[in-house]
ZASEVO-850362 format. One line per 2 residues: number of its first residue (from 0); their letters; for each residue z, x, y of C-alpha. Coordinates in Angstrom, 1 decimal, padded with zeros to 4 digits, m for minus. Layout:
<recs>
NUM> A> Z:X:Y; ...
</recs>
This chain:
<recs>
0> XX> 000.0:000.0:000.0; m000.7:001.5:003.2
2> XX> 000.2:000.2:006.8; m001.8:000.0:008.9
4> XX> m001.8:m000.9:013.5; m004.3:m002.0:015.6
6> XX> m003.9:m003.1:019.8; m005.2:m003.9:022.7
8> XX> m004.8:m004.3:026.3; m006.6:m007.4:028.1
10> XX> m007.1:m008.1:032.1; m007.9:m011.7:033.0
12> XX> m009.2:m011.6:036.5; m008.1:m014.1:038.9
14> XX> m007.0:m017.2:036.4; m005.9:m019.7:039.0
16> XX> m009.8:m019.6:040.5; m010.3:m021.0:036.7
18> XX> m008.0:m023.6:036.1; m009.4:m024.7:040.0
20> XX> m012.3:m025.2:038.1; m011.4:m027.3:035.4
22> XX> m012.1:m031.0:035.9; m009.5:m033.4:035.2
24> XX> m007.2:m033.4:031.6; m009.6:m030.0:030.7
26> XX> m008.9:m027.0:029.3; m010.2:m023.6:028.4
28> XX> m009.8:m021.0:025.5; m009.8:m017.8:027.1
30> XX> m010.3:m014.2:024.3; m010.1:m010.6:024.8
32> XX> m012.5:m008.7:022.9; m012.2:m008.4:019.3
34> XX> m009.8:m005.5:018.0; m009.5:m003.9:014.7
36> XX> m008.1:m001.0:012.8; m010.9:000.9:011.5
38> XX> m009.8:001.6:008.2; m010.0:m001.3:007.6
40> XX> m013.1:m003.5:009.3; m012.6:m006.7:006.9
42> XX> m009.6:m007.7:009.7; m010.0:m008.6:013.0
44> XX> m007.9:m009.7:015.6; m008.1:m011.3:018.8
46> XX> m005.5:m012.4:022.3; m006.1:m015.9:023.5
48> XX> m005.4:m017.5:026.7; m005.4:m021.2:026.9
50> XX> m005.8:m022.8:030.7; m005.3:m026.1:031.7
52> XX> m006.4:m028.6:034.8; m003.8:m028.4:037.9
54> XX> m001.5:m026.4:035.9; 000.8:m023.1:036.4
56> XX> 001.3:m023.3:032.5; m001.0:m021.1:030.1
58> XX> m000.7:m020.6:026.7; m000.8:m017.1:025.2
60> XX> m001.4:m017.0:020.9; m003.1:m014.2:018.5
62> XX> m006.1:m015.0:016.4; m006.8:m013.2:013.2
64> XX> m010.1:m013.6:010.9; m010.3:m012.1:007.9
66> XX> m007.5:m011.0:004.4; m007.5:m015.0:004.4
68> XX> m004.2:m016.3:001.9; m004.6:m020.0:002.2
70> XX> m004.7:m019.5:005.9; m001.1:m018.2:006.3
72> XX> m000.7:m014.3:007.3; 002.8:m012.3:007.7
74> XX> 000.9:m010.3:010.6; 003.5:m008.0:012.0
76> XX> 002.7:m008.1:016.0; 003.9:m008.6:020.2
78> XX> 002.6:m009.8:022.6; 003.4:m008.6:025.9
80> XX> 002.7:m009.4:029.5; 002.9:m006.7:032.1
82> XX> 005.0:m007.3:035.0; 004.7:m006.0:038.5
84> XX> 001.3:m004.0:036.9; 003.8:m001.2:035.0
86> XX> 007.0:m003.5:033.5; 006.2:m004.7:029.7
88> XX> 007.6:m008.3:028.8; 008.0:m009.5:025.5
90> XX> 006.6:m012.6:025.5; 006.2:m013.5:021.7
92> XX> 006.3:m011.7:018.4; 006.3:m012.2:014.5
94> XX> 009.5:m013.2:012.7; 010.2:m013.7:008.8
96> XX> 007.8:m017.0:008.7; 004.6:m017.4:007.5
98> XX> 002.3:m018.7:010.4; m001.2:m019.9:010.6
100> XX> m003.6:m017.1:011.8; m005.3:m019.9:013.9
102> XX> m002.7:m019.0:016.6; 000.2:m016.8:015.8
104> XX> 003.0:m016.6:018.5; 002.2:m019.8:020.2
106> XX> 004.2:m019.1:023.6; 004.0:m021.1:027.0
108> XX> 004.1:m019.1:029.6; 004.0:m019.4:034.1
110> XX> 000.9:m016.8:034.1; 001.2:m016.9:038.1
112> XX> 004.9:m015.0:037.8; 002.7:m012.3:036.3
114> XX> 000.1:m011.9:038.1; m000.2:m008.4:039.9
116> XX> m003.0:m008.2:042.4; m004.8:m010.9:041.4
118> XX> m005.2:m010.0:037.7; m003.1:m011.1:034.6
120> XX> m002.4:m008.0:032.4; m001.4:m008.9:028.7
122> XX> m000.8:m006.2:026.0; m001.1:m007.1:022.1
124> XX> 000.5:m004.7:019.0; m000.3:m005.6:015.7
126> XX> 001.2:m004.1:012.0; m000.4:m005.2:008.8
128> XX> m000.1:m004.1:005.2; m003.2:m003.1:003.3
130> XX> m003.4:m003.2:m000.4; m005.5:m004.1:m003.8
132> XX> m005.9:m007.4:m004.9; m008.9:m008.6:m007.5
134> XX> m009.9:m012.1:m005.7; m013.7:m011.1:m006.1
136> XX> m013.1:m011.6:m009.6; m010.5:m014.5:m009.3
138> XX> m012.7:m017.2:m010.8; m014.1:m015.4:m013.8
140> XX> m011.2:m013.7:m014.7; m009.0:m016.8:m014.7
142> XX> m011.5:m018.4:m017.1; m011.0:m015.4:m019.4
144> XX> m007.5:m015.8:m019.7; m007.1:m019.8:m019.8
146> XX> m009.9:m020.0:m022.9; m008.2:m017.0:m024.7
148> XX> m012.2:m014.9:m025.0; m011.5:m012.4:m027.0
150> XX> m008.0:m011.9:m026.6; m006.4:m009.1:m028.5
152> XX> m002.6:m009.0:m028.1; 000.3:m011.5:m027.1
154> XX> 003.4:m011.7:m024.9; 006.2:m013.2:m027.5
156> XX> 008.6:m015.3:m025.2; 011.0:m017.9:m027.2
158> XX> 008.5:m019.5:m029.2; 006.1:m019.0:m027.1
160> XX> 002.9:m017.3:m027.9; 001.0:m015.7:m024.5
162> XX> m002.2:m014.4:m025.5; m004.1:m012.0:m023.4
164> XX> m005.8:m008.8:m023.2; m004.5:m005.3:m023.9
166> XX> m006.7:m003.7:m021.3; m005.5:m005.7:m018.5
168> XX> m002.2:m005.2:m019.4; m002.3:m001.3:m019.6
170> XX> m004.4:m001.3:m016.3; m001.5:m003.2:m014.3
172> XX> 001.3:m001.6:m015.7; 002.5:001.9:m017.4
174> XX> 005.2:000.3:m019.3; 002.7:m002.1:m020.6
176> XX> 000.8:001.2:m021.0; 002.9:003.1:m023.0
178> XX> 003.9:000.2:m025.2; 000.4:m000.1:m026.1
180> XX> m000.4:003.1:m026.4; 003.0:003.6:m029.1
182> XX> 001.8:000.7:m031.1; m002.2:002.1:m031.0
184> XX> m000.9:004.5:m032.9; 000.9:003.1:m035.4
186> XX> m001.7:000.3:m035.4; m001.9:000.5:m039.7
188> XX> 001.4:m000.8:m040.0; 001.4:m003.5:m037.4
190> XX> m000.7:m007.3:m038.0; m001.0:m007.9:m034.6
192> XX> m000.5:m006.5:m031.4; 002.8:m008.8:m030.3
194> XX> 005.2:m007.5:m027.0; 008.6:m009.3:m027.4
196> XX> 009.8:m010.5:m023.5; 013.5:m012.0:m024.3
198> XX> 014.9:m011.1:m020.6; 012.9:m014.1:m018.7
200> XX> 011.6:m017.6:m019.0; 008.0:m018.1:m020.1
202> XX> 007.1:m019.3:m016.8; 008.2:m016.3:m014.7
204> XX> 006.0:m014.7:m017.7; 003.0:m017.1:m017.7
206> XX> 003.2:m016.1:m013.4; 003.5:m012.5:m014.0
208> XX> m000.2:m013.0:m015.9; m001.4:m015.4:m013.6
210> XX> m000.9:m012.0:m011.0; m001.9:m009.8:m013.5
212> XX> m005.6:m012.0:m013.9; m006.4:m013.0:m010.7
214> XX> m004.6:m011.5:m007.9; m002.5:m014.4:m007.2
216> XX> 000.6:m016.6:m008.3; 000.1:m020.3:m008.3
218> XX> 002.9:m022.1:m005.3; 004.5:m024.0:m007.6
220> XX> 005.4:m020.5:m009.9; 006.6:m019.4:m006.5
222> XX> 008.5:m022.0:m005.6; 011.1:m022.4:m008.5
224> XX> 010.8:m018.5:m009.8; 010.0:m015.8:m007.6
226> XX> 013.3:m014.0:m007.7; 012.8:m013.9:m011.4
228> XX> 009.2:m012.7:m010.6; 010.2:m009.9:m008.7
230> XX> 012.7:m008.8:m011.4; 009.9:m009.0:m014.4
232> XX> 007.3:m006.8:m011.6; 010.4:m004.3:m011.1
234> XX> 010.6:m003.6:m014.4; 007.3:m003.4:m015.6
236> XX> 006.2:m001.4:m012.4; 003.8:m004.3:m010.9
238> XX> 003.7:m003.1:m007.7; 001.6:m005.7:m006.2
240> XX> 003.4:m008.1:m007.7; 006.3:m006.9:m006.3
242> XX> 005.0:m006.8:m002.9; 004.1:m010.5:m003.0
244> XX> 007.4:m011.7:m004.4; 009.4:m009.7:m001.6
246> XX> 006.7:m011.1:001.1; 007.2:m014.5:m000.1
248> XX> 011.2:m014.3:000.2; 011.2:m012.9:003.4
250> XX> 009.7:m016.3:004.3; 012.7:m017.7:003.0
252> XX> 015.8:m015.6:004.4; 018.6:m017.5:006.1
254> XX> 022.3:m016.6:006.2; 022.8:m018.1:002.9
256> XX> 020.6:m016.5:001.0; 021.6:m012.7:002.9
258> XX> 024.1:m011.5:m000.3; 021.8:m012.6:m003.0
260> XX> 019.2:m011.1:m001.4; 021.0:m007.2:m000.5
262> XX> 021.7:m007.2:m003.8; 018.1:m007.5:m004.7
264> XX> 017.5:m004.7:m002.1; 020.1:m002.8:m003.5
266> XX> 019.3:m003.2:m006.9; 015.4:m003.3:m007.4
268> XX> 014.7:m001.0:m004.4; 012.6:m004.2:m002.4
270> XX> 012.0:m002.5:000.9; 009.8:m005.2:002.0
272> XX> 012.6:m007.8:001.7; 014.8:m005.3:003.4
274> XX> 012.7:m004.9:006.4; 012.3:m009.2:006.8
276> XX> 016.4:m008.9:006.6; 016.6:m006.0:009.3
278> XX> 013.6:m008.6:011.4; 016.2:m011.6:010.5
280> XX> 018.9:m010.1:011.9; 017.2:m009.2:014.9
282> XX> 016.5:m012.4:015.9; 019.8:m014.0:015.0
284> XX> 022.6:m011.8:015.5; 024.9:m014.2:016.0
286> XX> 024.5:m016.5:013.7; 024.6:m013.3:011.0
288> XX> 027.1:m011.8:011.9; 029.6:m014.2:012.5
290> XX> 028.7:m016.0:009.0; 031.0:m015.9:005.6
292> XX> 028.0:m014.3:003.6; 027.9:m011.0:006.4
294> XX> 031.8:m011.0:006.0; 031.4:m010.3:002.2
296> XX> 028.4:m008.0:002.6; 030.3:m005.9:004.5
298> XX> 033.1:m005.7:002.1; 031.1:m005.5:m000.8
300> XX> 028.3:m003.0:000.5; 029.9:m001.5:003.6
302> XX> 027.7:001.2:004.1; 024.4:m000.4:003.5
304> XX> 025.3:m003.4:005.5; 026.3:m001.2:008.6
306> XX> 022.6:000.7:008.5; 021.0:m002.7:008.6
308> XX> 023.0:m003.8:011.5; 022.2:m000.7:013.0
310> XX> 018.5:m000.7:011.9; 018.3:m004.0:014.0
312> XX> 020.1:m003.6:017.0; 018.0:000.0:017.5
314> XX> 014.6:m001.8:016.5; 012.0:m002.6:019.5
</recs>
């Protein structure tokens, strides 16, 4: 996985001569030129400023196109406005939640306590994390795992019998790998190629495959078992997996979930979910800090639960 930034700087010239313009209940979509990282061209991004008839109200919002995941992105950005033409205002910025990339950061603002010389000077920062996935082949290789073609091997769960293929499992994973590879060679004494799983449910399994196929784990997987998700990726060394499943509960974090979810950190090294805690935190330090589920992760993991606090009151 590999992180990568992009930014921009936009002037908007004059804006009230614009919204003069407007007729009556009209609007109009402002955008700064399109700006990218260029590693990585399949992602675009782009500021928008939304003017309305007779108003001193604009609306400032981010527009990606491209890495589409059902239309919600976890886009790591701020937006600023510069003040006085050198004074950098935070006007809006990512938090734990998902958003639509239609308009991330949806912020109202009074552009005319901005404006410096006649000109409107906003500022955009954007962090995003690049890796794998296999949706090109979503479709076909979904097929090949829902009508069993040529399977050669099975995941043994309860009585439950999870057929699939060898190669995909030694590709994803080198503790499926190596499993494999012992049984390959002692192949003459074994009828079939069977892996016991006796640690999780078959449906954390049968989403662990889904993953393994086609890139992706179906909502509803997500929804009731993506702790236990990210426990069977950790421990077969799924890395994207991973990834997704600590993704996924950052989107989820509140103060009732913060012990369950150190000890995860702490446990299963998710330092994805750790950074959505140190962003949580950020943006409600009260509330965290003066909850009974802080209170014990300070006396149960003192030291961790001090460089998190610190982590978030340092972070810009």
């Amino acid at each position: 996985m590999e992180s990568l930034k992009a930014e921009t700087t936009w002037n908007i010239r004059d804006p009230e001569r614009l919204v003069k313009a407007l007729y009556y209940a009209e609007s109009v979509e402002l955008k700064s030129q399109p700006f990218l990282n260029p590693k990585f061209m399949d992602v675009t991004f782009e500021l928008c400023l939304k003017l309305c008839y007779a108003s001193s109200t604009a609306y400032v919002y981010l527009r990606q196109f491209g890495a589409l995941n059902n239309n919600k992105v976890n886009t790591r950005y701020k937006i600023y406005v510069v003040k006085y033409g050198k004074q950098e205002v935070i006007i809006s910025r990512s938090s734990t939640l998902l958003e639509n990339q239609e308009r991330m950061g949806y912020k109202e603002i009074q552009y005319y306590q901005y404006m410096y010389h006649g000109k409107l000077e906003l500022r955009c920062e954007v962090q995003f994390d690049r890796y794998n996935d296999f949706t090109a082949f979503k479709e076909s290789m979904e097929k090949m795992v829902n009508l069993e073609m040529f399977t050669d091997c099975c995941l043994k769960v309860g009585e439950h019998s999870l057929k699939c293929h060898r190669s995909i499992l030694a590709k994803s994973s080198e503790v499926f790998f190596e499993t494999l590879d012992q049984m390959d060679k002692n192949k003459a004494e074994l009828e079939t190629f069977e892996i016991p799983i006796v640690e999780f449910d078959v449906q954390v399994v049968q989403g662990m495959l889904q993953f393994l196929y086609t890139g992706s784990v179906k909502p509803a997987y997500m929804e009731s078992h993506v702790e236990n998700i990210l426990l069977i990726a950790h421990k077969y060394k799924i890395t994207n997996l991973k990834y997704e499943c600590e993704v996924y509960m950052s989107n989820l974090i509140e103060n009732s979930k913060l012990l369950n979810y150190c000890n995860i950190v702490n446990l299963y090294e998710a330092t994805t979910l750790e950074k959505g805690i140190v962003l949580f935190i950020q943006l409600n330090k009260e509330s965290v800090v003066n909850s009974q589920e802080w209170r014990q992760i300070k006396l149960k993991r003192c030291a961790w639960a001090n460089n998190i606090l610190e982590r978030a009151l340092i972070a810009k």
